[in-house]
N, C-alpha and C positions, 0 to 999 in steps of 0.2 A: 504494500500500500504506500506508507511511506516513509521517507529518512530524513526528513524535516524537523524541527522543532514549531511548525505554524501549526493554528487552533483549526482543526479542520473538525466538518459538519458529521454529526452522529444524531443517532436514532430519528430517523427522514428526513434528516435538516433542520428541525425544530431547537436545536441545540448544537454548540460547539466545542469542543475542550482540547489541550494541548495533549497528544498522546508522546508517549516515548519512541524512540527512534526503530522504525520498521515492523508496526501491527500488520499483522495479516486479519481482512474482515473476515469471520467465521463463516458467516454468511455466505460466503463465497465456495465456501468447500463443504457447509450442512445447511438445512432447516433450523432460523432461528426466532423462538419466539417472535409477535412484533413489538411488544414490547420492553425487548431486551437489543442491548444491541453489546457483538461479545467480541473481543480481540485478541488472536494469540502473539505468540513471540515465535518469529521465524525458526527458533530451534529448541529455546528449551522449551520445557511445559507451563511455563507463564502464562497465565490467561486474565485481562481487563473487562470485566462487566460492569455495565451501566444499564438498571430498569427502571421502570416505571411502576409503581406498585399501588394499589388506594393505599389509603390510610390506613393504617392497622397497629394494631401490638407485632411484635419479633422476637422470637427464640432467637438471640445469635449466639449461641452458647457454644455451637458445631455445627457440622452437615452431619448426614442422617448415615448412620453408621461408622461415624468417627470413633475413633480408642483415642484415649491418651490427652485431653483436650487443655490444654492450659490457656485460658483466657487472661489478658491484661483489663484492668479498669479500664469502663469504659469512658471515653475523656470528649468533655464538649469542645465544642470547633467554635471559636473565635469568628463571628458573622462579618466584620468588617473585613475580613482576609479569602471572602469567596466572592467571585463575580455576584452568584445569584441571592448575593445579599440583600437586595431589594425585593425577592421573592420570598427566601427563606428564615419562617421563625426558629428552628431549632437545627441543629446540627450536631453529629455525634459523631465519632471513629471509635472502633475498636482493631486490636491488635490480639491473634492468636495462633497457637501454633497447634496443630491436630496432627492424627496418622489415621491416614486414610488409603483405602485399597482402590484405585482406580476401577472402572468398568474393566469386568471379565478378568481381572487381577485376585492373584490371593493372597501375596503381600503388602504390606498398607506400609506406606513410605510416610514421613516428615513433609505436612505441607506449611507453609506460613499463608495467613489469612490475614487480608484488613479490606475490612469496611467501612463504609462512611453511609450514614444514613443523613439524607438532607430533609427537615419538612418541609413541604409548601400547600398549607393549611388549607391557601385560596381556591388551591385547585384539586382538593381533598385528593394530594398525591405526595407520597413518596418517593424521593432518589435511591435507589439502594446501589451502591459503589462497592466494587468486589473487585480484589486482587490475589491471585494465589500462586507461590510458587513453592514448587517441587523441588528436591533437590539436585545440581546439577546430573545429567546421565550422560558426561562423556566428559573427558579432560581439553581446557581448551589449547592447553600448548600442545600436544598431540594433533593438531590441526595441520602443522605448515605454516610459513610465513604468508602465502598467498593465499590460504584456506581460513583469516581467522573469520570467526562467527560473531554478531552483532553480540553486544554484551546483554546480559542480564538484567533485566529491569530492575529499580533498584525503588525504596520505600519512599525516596525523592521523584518517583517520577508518578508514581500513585498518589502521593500528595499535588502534585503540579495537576492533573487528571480533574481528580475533584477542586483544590483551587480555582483552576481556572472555566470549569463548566459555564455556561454560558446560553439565557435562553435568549434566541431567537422567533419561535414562534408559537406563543400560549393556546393557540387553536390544539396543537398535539391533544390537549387537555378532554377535550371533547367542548360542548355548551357550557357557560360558568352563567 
């Protein structure tokens, strides 16, 4: 997709945020929700989600068959340090580490988890901001000088993600 650091347009344009250097849109290679719009990382198991959810209470305690789950407090997000500050009353991230067995997997590996929940009351909807990664699965100096691989997304660039979100067009919402 791309190697940029520009705010480019996510979930049908309605919004835009700075993603880290070289998402591939899921979309492109599955079925994905529409209300979700999902980004992997060209080589490792990285993956960037951003949905749209109503309103509601959340379990973020784990995904559904995690062992091992250590969650950190969860810590409110400073409104004047997000675009959608004008939108949003409440703001939250949490940071967790779980072991989870991928689909058709029967060892459950170390994933790192953070979310960012954003409210936006007006439009009786939730952001829900998902970043998870896996532990590396190949060595990167083992590549070649002309084979290196895009680096690792990093908790800075999942923070830049939801920072800098950005709405462009409240219709997404449905009638308000």
């Amino acid at each position: 997709c791309c190697s940029t650091r520009d705010k480019l347009p996510i979930v049908r344009g309605a919004f835009s945020s700075t993603l880290p250097p070289g998402p591939i849109d899921v979309s492109n290679l599955r079925r994905v929700p529409h209300h979700q719009e999902v980004f992997c990382h060209p080589v490792t198991d990285q993956s960037l989600i951003v949905e749209l959810l109503e309103l509601q209470a959340y379990d973020v305690r784990g995904e559904q068959g995690a062992k091992a789950v250590q969650v950190e407090p969860v810590q409110s997000l400073s409104l004047e340090n997000l675009a959608l500050r004008g939108y949003c009353q409440e703001a939250w991230v949490l940071y967790s580490k779980q072991q989870v067995a991928k689909e058709n997997q029967q060892v459950a590996k170390d994933v790192t988890l953070n979310q960012a929940l954003l409210r936006l009351p007006q439009y009786q909807t939730d952001l829900l901001l998902t970043s998870n990664q896996h532990p590396p699965t190949h060595n990167r100096s083992s590549l070649g000088p002309g084979n290196l691989s895009p680096l690792p997304w990093s908790l800075g660039d999942f923070e830049q993600l939801v920072t800098s979100l950005t709405l462009h067009d409240p219709s997404i919402f449905g009638p308000q």
